[in-house]
N, C-alpha and C positions, 0 to 999 in steps of 0.2 A: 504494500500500500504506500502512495506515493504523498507526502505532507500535506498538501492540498486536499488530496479526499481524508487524510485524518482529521482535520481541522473542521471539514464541512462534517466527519459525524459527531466531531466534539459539538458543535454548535446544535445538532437536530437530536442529541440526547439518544436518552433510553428507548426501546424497541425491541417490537417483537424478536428481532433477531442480532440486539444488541444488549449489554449491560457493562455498565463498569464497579471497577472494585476496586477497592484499596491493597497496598501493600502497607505504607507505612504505619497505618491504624491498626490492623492485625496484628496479634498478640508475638504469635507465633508462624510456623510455615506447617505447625498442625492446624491451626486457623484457617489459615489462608486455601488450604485444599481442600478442606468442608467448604469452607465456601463456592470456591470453583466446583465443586460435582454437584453441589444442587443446581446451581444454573446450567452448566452443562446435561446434565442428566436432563431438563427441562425442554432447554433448545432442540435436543436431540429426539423429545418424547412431540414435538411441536413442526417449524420446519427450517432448524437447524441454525447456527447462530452463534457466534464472537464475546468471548467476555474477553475485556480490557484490563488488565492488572496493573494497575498501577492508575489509576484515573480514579478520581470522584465521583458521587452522587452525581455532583452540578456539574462535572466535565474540567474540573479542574486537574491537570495534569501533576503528578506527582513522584512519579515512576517507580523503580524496583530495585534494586541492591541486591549485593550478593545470592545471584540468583544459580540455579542450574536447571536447567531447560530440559534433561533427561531423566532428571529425578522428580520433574513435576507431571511428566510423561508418564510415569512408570506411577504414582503417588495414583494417577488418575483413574488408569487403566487397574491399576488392584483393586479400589474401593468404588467400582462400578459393576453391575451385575447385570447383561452378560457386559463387560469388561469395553468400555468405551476409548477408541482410536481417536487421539487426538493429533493436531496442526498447531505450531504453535511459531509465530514471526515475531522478528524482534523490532519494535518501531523506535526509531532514535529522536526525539524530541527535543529540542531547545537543550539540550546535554541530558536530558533524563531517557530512561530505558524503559518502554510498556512493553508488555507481554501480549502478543493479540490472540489467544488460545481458542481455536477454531473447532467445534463439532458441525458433523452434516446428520441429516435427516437420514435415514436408509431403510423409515417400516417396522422396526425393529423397538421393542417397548423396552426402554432400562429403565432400572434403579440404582439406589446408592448399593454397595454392599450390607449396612446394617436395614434394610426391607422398607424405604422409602421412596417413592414413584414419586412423578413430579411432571407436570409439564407448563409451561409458557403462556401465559393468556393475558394481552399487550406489556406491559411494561414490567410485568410481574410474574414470578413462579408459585404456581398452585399447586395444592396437591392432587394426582392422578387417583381418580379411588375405583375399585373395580368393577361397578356399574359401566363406568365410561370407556372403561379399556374393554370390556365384552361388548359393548357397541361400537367397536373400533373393529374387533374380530370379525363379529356378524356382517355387516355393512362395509368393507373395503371399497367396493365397488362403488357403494354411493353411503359417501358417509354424510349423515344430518349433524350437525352444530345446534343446530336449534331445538332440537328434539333432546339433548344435553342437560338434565339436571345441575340447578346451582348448590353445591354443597351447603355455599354459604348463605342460603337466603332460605327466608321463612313468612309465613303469612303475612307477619307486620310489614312484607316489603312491598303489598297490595294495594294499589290503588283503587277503593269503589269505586270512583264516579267514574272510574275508566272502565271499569265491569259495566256502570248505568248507561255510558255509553256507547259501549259496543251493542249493549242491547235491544238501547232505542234506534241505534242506526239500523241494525237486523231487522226488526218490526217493520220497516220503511221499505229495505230492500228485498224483505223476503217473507211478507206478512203470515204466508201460510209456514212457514218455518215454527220446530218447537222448539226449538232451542233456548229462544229469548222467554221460554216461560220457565225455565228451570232455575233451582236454587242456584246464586252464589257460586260456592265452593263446585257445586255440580257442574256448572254452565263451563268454570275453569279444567275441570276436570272432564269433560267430556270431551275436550276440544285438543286437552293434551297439554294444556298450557300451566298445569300443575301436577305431579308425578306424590307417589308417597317414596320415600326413603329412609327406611327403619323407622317405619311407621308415622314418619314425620311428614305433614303436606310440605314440599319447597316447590320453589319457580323451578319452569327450564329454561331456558335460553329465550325460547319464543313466547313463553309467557311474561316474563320480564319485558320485552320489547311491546309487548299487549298492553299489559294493564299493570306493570311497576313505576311505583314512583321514581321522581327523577331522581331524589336523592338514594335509590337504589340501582337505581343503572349506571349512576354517578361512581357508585362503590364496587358493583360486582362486575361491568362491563363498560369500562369509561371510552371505550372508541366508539361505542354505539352512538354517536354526533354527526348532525346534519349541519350545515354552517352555509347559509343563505346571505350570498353577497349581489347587492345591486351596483351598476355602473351605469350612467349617467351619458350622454351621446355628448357631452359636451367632454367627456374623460373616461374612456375603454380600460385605460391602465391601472386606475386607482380606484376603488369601489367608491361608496358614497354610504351606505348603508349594510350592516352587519346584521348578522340573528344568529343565534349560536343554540340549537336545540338538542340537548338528551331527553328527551321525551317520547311516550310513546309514540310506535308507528303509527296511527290514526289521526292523533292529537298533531303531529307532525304532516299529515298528511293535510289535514283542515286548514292548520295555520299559513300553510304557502301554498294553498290553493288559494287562501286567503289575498295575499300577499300581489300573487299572480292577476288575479280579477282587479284586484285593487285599481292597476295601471296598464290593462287591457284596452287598447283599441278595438272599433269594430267597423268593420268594412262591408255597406248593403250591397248585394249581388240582388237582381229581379231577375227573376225568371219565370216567365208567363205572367201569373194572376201572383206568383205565391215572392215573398222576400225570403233571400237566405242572408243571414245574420252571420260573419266569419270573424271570429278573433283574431288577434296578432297570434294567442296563445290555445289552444281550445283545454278547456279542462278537462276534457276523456283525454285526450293524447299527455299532458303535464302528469296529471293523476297516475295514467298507465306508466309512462319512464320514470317516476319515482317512484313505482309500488314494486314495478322492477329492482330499481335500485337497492332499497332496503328490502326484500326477498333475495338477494340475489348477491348482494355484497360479501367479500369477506371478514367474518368477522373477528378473525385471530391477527386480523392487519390491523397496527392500531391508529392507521388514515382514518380521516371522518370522509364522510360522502359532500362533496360541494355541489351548492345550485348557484352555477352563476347565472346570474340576471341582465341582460345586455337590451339594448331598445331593441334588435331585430332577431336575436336568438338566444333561446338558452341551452346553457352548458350542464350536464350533470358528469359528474366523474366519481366512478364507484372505484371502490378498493378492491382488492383481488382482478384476476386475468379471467376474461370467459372458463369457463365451465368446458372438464375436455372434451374434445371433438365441436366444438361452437366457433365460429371465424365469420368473419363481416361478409364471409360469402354464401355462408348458408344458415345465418341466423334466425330467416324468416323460415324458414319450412324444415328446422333441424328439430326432433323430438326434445320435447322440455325433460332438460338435466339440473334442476333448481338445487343450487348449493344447500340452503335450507330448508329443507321438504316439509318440516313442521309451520314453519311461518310461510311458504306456499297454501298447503292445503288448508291453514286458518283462514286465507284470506278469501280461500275459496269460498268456505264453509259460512265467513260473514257476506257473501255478495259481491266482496271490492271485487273481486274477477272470476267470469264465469267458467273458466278453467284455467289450471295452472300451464305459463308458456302462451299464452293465446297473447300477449298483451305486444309483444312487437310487430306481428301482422294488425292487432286496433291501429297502433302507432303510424305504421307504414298507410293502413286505409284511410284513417281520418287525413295525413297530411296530400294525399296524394288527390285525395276527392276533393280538398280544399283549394286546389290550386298551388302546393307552395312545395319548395323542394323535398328533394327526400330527404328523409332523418339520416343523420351521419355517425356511426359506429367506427368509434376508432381504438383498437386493441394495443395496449403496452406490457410489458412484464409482469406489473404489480396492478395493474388500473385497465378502465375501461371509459369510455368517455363518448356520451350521447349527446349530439346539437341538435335541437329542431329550430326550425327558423317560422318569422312571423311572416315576410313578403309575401305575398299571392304573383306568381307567375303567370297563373294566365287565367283571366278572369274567363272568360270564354269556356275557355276546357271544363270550370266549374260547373256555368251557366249547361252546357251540352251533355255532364253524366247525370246532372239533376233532372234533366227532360225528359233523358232517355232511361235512366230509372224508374221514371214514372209513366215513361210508355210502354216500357216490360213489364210493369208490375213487381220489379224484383231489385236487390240488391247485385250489383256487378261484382263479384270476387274479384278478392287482391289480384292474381294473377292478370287479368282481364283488364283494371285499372291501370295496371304497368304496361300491359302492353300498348292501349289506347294513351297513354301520356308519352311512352317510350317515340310513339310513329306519331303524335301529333311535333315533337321535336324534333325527331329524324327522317320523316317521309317513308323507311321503309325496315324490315328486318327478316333475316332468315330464321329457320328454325334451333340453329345452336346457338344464336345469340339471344334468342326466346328464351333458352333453356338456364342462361349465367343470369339475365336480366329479375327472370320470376324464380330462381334457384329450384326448379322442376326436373325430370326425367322427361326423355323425349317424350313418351307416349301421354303422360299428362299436360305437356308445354304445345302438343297437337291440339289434344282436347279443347284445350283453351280456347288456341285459335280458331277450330271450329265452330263453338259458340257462338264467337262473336263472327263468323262467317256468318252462320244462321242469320243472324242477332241484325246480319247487311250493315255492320260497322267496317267491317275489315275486307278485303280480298284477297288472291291470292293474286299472285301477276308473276307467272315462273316461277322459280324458286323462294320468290320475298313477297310476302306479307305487306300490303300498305292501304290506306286508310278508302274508303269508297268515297263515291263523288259526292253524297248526303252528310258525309263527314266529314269533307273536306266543306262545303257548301257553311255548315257550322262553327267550325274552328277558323277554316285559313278563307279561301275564298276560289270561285270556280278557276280564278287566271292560273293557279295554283297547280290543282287537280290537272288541267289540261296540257300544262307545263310536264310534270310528271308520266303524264299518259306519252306525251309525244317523246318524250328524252329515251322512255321504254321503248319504243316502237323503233326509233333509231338505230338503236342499240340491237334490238333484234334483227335488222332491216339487214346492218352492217355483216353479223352472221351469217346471213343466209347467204346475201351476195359470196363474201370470203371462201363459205360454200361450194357454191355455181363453180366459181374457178378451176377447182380440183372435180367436178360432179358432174355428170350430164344435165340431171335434172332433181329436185327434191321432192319429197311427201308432207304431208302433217303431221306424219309421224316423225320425221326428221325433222322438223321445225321443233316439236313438243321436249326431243331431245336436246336441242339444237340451245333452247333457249328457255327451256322448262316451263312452257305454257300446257293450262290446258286445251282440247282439242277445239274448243271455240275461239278461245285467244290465239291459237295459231293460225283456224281458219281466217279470224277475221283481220290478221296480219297479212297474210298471201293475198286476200281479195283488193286489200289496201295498195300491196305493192303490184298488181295487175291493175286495178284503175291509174295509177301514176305509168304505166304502161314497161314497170321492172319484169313482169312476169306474163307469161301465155299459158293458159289451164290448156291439157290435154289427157282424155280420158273424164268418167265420172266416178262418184264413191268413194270404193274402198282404190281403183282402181288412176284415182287422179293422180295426175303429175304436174310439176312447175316446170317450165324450163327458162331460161333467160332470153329474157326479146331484147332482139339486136336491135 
């Protein structure tokens, strides 16, 4: 590690997969290596992690003296059970010496040698107790966090009125639901969001995020923080306005919806008889990327989750990396892998969303029907980071799926909307680029198309898909459409001649291959290029020929 990055983790402190320690405050160097294996043993039980020897609390450098690097090696590896392989680099400081003693992650559950488990939960070492390690065993594959009993929390860590109000939202969203008529303690425990532990009610993880007070989330899970910054068009760089929330998910969710409406624009769209009403922000689409966010974040990263607030878009940046097998490229149609499947299915269970994972295809539909860019997913190591924007691109496009919505009778699937936005901005598309665009398999990125064949939005024209002249007629304008039609004809026209050169004579069916029409589009290409007097028909049916008129 080079002075520069020491210096930046002196400054950002303790961390999931940092801590520092003392040398010169330790008694002894029997001191000092109980110290080192509890954290270590932690890191390791966590996902793996640096203690600092010779550093303070506050990052004050202090460093280490007569040290030996082999003997604290071997100190480690004995009073570890199974027996922990340590890294250990020597960082040279302003003339002082830190020990930077490194464990990794590898799967693999330790304890100290005298029968104490331990692992990491943000700035601090807990203890491991065996409940949690048997749900470690059972669930590798999809391990829940949320579903995680709090050792250290107990009823008094209960918020009612956050019980009152999950319950009166429930009644709202889901009247015929029983739930909201059940006791208390019942309603918690039905839902998962209270566990017994030797015979004791405690929170788990997702009940904490439910219905705990802040000053227990404060204490048992301090990175669970949402931190709401505004900036001002007048200054993108520096906010203007803060909000710093440990609060429950719902109460969190109310307050910057809150927040959001507050300083909403709205922009009338008329279509026919009826007004559509379009926010800069809409609240299904804010609602869903933040319900995402906190369901979905990691919670052992001790990042809080940011909403920044900009005049034309907002930023959410969650902690943790997608979820494996999930990438910007097939987020929309990739099976829901919800980090926290306890605070998933709760949210289910209360209404906020009518199945878990459904909520990035809302996102993607509300923005695209509205008119306004896609939403923008962008993947880092540690982080994930969602932008929706407020513009409306093309008001038109709006005014056109709301008519046509309501001349089918039916809502347009995601798929169907991308494709109709994709070719009102690009005039045309084939079927593999159908396929990356709606992240589909051929045979349902077909489907698609066909629908909206039926549907007389789309056609096909050879091998590419592009918009019919009633929808060109609504979007762009007939000079358009005609433009289009003739550039294709061209282009075909070119083929056949290149053709002729090498050919006696052509078919339809050489045309159809020729330039991937169907057999009407080809015929009605050859009839085209014999009235300009390119071609001479000889023969009928199946049995016609082209040949080139000298």
């Amino acid at each position: 590690m080079n002075i520069i990055d020491f210096e930046r983790l002196l400054i950002a402190g303790e961390s999931l997969t940092v801590e520092f320690k003392t040398w010169i405050h330790a008694k002894d160097m029997r001191e000092r290596i109980s110290l080192l294996v509890d954290e270590l043993v932690a890191f390791a039980n966590a996902k793996g992690g640096t203690v600092y020897l010779g550093v303070e609390d506050d990052g004050t450098v202090t460093g280490c003296k007569d040290y030996d690097i082999q003997r604290i090696m071997e100190s480690i590896y004995d009073r570890t059970r199974p027996a922990l392989f340590t890294e250990i680099e020597v960082i040279q400081y302003k003339g002082k010496d830190i020990l930077a003693i490194k464990v990794e992650r590898d799967g693999t559950t330790y304890a100290t040698s005298d029968g104490r488990c331990l692992k990491r939960l943000g700035k601090n070492s807990k203890p491991y107790y065996p409940d949690e390690m048997s749900n470690k065993y059972t669930s590798i594959q999809n391990p829940d966090f949320s579903s995680q009993i709090l050792a250290d929390s107990n009823i008094e860590d209960i918020n009612i009125l956050e019980i009152y109000n999950l319950k009166e939202k429930l009644k709202i969203r889901d009247p015929k639901s029983t739930l909201s008529g059940l006791e208390d303690m019942s309603f918690l425990r039905d839902l998962g969001l209270i566990k017994k532990d030797e015979q004791v009610d405690r929170l788990t993880v997702a009940g904490l995020l439910f219905v705990g007070k802040e000053t227990a989330i404060n204490r048992l899970l301090p990175q669970a923080e949402v931190i709401y910054l505004h900036y001002s068009a007048n200054n993108l760089e520096e906010y203007d306005a803060r909000l710093d929330l440990k609060q429950p998910i719902i109460s969190i969710i109310d307050r910057l919806t809150e927040k959001i409406q507050n300083t909403n624009k709205i922009v009338n769209v008329q279509v026919g008889l009826f007004r559509l009403e379009i926010e800069d922000f809409s609240e299904k689409v804010f609602q869903e990327a933040l319900l995402n966010a906190l369901a979905h974040r990691d919670y052992l990263n001790t990042g809080a989750i940011y909403v920044k607030h900009y005049p034309d878009r907002i930023v959410i940046e969650n902690p943790g990396s997608f979820p494996e097998g999930i990438t910007e490229k097939n987020i929309i149609t990739h099976p829901s892998t919800p980090r926290n499947k306890l605070i998933a299915e709760t949210l289910q269970r209360l209404k906020y969303v009518q199945r878990t994972g459904q909520g990035v295809d809302i996102i993607f539909r509300e923005m695209i029907s509205s008119g306004k860019p896609y939403p923008q997913y962008q993947a880092y190591n540690e982080a994930v980071t969602l932008t929706i924007f407020s513009s409306i691109d093309d008001v038109s496009f709006v005014k056109f799926i709301a008519s046509e919505q309501d001349r089918l009778q039916r809502i347009l699937p995601l798929p169907e909307l991308m494709v109709l936005r994709y070719l009102t901005d690009n005039k045309r598309i084939v079927l593999s680029e159908m396929q990356e665009l709606t992240q589909l398999p051929a045979a349902e990125a077909r489907k698609c198309c066909n629908n909206l064949i039926k549907d007389g939005l789309i056609m096909l024209a050879g091998k590419e898909y592009m918009l019919t002249a009633k929808v060109y007629d609504a979007l762009k304008s007939d000079v358009e459409y005609t433009q289009d039609t003739i550039i294709r004809y061209v282009k075909a026209k070119s083929l056949i001649e290149e053709y002729l050169q090498s050919a006696e004579f052509i078919t339809n069916e050489k045309v159809r291959e020729l330039c991937g029409f169907t057999r009407m589009q080809a015929r009605i290409t050859l009839d085209k290029m014999r009235s300009e007097g390119k071609l001479r028909l000889e023969g009928k049916g199946r049995g016609a020929k082209y040949y080139q008129d000298e």
